[in-house]
C-alpha positions in Angstrom: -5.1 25.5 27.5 -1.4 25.2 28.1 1.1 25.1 25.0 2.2 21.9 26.0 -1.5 20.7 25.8 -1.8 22.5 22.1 1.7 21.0 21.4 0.5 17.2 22.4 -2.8 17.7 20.7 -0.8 18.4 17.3 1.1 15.8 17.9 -1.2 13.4 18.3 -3.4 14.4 15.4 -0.2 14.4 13.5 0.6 11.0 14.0 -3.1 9.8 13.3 -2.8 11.5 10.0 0.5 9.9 8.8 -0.5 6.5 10.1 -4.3 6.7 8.0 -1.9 7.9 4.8 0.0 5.1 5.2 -2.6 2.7 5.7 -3.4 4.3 2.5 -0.7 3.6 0.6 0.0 0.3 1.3 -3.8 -0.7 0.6 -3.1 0.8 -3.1 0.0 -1.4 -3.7 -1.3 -4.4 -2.1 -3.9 -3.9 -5.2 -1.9 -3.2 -8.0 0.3 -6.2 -6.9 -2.7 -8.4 -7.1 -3.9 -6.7 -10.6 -0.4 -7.0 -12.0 -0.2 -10.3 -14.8 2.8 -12.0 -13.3 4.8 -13.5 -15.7 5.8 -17.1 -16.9 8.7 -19.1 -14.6 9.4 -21.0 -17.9 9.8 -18.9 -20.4 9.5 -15.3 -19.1 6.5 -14.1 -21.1 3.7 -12.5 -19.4 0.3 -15.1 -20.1 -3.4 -14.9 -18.6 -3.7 -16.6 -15.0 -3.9 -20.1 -15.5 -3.1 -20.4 -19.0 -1.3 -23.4 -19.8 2.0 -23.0 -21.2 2.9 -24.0 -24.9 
């Protein structure tokens, strides 16, 4: 094998690495945005999801 064959192989194993991790990361904040309480538009208080607002 060439170095430039060695060189592109890296390369391309690099790159399918870094794209998996980042797949990775973005799954993980996609969930803790979803688990996250969001909070009230009214009064700013965090309440349960579909509470009703007293």
């Amino acid at each position: 094998m060439s170095a430039t064959t060695v060189t592109s192989a890296l390369l391309a194993l690099a790159l399918g690495v870094g794209a998996g991790l980042a797949v990775l990361v973005i799954e993980e904040l996609r969930w803790e945005a979803r688990r996250r309480v969001p909070r009230c538009m009214t009064c700013g208080e965090v309440h349960r999801l579909h509470a009703a607002h007293r």
